[in-house]
N, C-alpha and C positions, 0 to 999 in steps of 0.2 A: 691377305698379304701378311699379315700380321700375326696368323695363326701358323702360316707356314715357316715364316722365319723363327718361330719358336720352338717349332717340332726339329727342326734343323740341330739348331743350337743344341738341344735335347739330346739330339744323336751322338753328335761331334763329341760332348761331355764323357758321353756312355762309352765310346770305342779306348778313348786317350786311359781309362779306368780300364780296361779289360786290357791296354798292351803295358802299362804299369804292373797291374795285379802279375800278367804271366812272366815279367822280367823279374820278378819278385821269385816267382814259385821254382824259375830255372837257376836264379843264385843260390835260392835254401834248396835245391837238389845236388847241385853242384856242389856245396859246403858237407853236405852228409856225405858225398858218395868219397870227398876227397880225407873225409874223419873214418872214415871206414866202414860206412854203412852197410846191411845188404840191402843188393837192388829190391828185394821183395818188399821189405819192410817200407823202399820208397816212392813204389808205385802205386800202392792205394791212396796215399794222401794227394796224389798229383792228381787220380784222378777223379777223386770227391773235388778237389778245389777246378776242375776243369768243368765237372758238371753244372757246380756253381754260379763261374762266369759265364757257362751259356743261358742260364735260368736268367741271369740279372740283365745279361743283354738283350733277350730275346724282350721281356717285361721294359727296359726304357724305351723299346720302341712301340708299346702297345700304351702308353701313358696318355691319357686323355685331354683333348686342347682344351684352353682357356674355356670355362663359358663364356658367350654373348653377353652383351653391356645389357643388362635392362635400358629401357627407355628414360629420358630425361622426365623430370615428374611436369615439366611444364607442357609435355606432350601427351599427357594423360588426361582422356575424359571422360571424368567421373562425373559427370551428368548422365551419360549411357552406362554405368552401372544403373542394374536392374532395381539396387535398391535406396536410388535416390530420392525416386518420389516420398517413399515411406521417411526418407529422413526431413524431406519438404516438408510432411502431417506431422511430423512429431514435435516439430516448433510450433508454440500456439500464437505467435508472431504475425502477421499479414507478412508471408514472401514470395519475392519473384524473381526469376529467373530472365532477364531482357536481353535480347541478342540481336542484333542490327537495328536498336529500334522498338522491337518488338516482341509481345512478352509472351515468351516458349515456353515457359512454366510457371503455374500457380497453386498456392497451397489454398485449402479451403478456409483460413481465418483471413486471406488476401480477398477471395471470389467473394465471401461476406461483405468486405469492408466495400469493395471497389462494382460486385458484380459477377454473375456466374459466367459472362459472355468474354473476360479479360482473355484469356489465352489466344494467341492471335492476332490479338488486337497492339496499332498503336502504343506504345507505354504512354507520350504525351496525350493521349484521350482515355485513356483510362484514370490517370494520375492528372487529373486536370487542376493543375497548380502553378501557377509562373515560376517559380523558381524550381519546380520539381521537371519542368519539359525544358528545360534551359541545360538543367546535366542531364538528361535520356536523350536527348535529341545529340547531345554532341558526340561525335564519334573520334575526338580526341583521348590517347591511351594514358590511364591511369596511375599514377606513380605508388599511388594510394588511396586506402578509402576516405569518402569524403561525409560530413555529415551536412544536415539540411534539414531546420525546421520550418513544418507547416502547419501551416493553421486555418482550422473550417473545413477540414477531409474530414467527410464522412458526416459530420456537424458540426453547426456552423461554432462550436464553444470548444470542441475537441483540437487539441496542439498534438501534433506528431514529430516524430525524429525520424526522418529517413535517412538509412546507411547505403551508400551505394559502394560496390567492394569488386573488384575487377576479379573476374573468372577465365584462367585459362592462357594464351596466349593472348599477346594482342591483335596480333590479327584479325581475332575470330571475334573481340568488337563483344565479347559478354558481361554482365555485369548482373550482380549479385544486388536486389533493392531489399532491405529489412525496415519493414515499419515499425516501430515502438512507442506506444500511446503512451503519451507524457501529460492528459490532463489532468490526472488527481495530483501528479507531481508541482504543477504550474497552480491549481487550485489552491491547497497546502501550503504552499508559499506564498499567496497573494493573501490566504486569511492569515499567517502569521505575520504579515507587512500591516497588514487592516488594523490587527490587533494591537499591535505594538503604537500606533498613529491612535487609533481609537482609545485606548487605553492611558496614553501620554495628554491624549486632548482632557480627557475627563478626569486627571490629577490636576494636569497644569490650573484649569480652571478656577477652581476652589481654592488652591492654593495661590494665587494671584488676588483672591479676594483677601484670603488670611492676612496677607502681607499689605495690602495697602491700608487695611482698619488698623494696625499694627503701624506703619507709620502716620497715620493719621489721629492714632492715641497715644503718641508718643511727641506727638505737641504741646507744650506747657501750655497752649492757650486751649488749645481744643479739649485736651482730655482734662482740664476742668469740668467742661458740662459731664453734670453726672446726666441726666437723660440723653445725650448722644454716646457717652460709652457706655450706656446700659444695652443702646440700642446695637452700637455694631459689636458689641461683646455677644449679643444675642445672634448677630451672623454671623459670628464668624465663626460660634460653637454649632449650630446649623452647618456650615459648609464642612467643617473640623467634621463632625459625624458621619456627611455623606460620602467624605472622603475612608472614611473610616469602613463603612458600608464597602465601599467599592473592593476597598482592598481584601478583604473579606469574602466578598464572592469572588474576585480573583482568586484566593487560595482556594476557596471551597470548589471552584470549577477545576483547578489544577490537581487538587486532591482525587476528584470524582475522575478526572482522565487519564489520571497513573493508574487506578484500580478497574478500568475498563474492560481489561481481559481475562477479569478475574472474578469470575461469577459468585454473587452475595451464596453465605452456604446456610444461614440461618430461616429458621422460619417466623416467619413477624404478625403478629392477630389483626391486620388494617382496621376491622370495624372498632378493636378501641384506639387505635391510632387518629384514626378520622375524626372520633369524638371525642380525644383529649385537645388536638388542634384549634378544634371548630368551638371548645369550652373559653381552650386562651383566647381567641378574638371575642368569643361573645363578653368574656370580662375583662378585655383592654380595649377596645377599640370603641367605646361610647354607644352611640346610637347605630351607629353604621356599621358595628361589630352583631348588634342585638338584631341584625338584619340576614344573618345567617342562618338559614336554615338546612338544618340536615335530615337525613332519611336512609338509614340502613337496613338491609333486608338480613332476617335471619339464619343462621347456620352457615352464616360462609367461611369457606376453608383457610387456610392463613395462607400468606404468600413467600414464598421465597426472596428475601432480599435483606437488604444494610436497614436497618429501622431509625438511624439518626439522616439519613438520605432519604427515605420516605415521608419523614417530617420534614423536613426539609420541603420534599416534592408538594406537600401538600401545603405547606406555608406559605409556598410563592404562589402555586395558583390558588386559593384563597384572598392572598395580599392583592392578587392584581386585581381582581374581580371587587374586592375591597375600594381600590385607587380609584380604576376608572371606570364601573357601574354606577349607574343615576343613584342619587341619594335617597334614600327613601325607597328603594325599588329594593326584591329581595334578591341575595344571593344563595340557590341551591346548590347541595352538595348533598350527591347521590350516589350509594355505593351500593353493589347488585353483583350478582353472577353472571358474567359474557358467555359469551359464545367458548368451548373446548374448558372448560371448568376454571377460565380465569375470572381474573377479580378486575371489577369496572367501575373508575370511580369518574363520577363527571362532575364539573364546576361548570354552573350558568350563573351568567349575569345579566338585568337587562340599559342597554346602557348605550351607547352611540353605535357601538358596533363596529368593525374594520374593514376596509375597503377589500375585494381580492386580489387586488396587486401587492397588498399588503402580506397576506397570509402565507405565501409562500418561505418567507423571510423571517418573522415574526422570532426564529429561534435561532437567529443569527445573534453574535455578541455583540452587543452596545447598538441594534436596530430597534431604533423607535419611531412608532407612525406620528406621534407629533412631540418632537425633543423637547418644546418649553416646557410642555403638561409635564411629561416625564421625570422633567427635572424641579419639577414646582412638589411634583408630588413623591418626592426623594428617591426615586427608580434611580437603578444605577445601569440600567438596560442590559444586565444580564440573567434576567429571572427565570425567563421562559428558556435561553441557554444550558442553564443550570440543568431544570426540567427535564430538558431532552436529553443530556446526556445523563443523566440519573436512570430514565426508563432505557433506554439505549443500554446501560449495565446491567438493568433488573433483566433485560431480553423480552421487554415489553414492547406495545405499542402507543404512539400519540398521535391524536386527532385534535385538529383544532377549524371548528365552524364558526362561522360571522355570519351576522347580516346586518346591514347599514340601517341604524334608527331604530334597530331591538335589541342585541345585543350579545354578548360572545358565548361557545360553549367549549369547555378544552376536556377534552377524554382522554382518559388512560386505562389499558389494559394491561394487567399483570400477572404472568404465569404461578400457577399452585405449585407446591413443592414435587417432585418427581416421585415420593410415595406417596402421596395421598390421591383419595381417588378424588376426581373429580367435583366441588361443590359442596361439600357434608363435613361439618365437625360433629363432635357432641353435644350436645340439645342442652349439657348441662354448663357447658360452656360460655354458651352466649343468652344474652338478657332476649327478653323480645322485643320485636323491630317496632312496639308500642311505647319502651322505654327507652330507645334510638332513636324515636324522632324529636325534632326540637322544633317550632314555630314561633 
């Protein structure tokens, strides 16, 4: 109807032009012939301008109608385009497609998470979650998308975000599920809450002791005795230090995880690193220093890393193995060639040893398997933290063995530099592994 009333219109325009133009063309005829024209002269222009208005009118009626409305886009489905599924894989997302209920489309990171059998299936038994079969069961129309977190899909430690996003008409009852794993996000956040609590406990501490020997020496009658202000001037320089300590490996762990992505570019000689280490405790640590023994094999290649962070690595596991190994018992420290031409250095101690519920955690910040010792023996419980992220930067490995009533073993591997061959310095380089050993 609408196409017709327009080709109409079209015409009527066209005819009202062509008896305008010809009342035109019989005035300026009429004006010439009455100035004194000859007729010759006035009959070729009449009938070029005749030929004209036939050309023009014959063409508005040959003008082509409107096109056709394309379709509303809410009437469009682009799920039966041919190349949806492929836009389904190219999200690495768990997604689904759910349509009365039931889930018509799956991409293969969804069939992973959920199962290869989902298509077809229920959405509430595939998505077995109460709050997640609470919105797929309803068949109320969406204004908007909705989010929803869940937690224990897939396992039982894993939080997700489910987006569910209305597809199409309502009608047709589809909805759009996107999963997105949120547990390293939620992880991340709980060690930075941990941190902040743990780290605020083990200032506060020390510093509450500072303060009450301090009003307690600030009594004209008390800090008379010189033997009781000998005594808590002696704790309270004691706590003052471990505080000092703490703070300390806080910067030095902060330092070590700004430069995390930043591969050490130096190459370092560990076997005399090892033995300038293993020199300071045997001549500051007394007896229990003089119980270190070392043992390095010769020709080994030097290692790729930060050499004030390798002293470091090797200072804290020494120190622990130091703290909490029986007295009297020896502490080995052994460096060798690994497996793929890295450098292996291991620290045993023999000594109570660690429980394995323990072990897992061991390189958490401020985890200690027994906090009084820990703190008797001026740990500030980030040692083995430290550690890990040091070899974590070198692109090393760490191993850590226990066994309850013998004692601990912590290993580290550490890659050779990218031009050296595997295993081999120069022979004139290194002493022999007879003037390496120490007992």
């Amino acid at each position: 109807m609408r196409d017709n009333s327009s080709a109409v219109t079209m015409n009527r325009l066209s005819i009202s032009q062509i008896t305008a133009s010809l009342a035109m063309l019989l005035l300026g005829t009429g004006g010439a012939l009455m100035m004194g024209a000859h007729p010759l002269h006035i009959a070729l222009p009449i009938l070029a301008g005749v030929v004209v208005l036939i050309i023009t009118s014959g063409d508005a009626g040959l003008r082509p109608a409107d096109p056709p409305l394309a379709a509303p886009p809410e009437q469009i489905d682009f799920t039966a385009h041919p190349d949806f599924p492929s836009l389904l894989e190219g999200i690495s997302d768990p997604l689904m497609l759910v349509e009365k209920g039931r889930i018509a489309r799956a991409n293969r990171a969804a069939m992973r998470l959920l199962g290869a059998h989902i298509e077809g299936e229920d959405a509430r038994i595939a998505i077995r979650h109460p709050a997640a079969a609470e919105r797929l069961a309803s068949t109320a129309p969406l204004a908007e998308p909705i989010m929803i977190e869940l937690v224990g899909l897939g396992t039982r430690d894993q939080r997700w975000q489910m987006r569910v996003a209305p597809v199409g008409a309502v009608a047709t009852m589809r909805r759009l599920v996107h999963l997105v794993d949120h547990s390293g996000t939620h992880a991340a956040e709980r060690m930075r809450v941990d941190f902040v609590a743990n780290a605020s406990h083990e200032l506060r501490t020390p510093l509450a002791g500072i303060l009450g020997f301090i009003e307690t020496l600030a009594d004209p009658e008390l800090g008379k005795d010189v033997e009781t202000r000998q005594r808590f001037l002696k704790i309270m320089d004691g706590e003052a230090r471990r505080m000092q300590r703490l703070i300390d490996d806080l910067i030095s762990l902060s330092r070590i995880e700004a430069e995390k992505y930043r591969t050490p570019d130096s190459a370092v000689d560990l076997s005399e690193l090892v033995a300038e280490v293993v020199g300071v405790f045997r001549s500051s640590h007394g007896d229990r220093g003089r119980d270190v023994e070392m043992e390095i094999a010769p020709s080994l290649a030097p290692v790729l890393g930060d050499r004030a962070q390798l002293s470091q690595l090797i200072h804290n596991l020494i120190g622990n193995s130091v703290k909490y190994g029986r007295p009297g018992t020896p502490i080995r420290v052994t460096l060798s060639e690994g497996s793929s031409g890295m450098a292996r250095l291991c620290v045993a101690d023999e000594g109570e040893g660690i429980g394995p519920d323990h072990l897992p955690r061991l390189t958490e910040r401020f985890y200690r398997v027994d906090s009084g010792r820990s703190r008797a023996m001026g740990g500030t419980g980030l040692g083995l933290a430290i550690v890990k992220h040091i070899v974590e930067r070198h692109r090393g490995r760490l191993d850590i063995a226990s066994t309850l009533g013998k004692g601990t073993s912590i290993t580290v591997l550490l890659p050779p530099p990218a031009d050296e061959t595997p295993g081999r310095m120069d022979e004139k380089k290194r002493p022999s592994a007879l003037s390496r050993t120490m007992s």
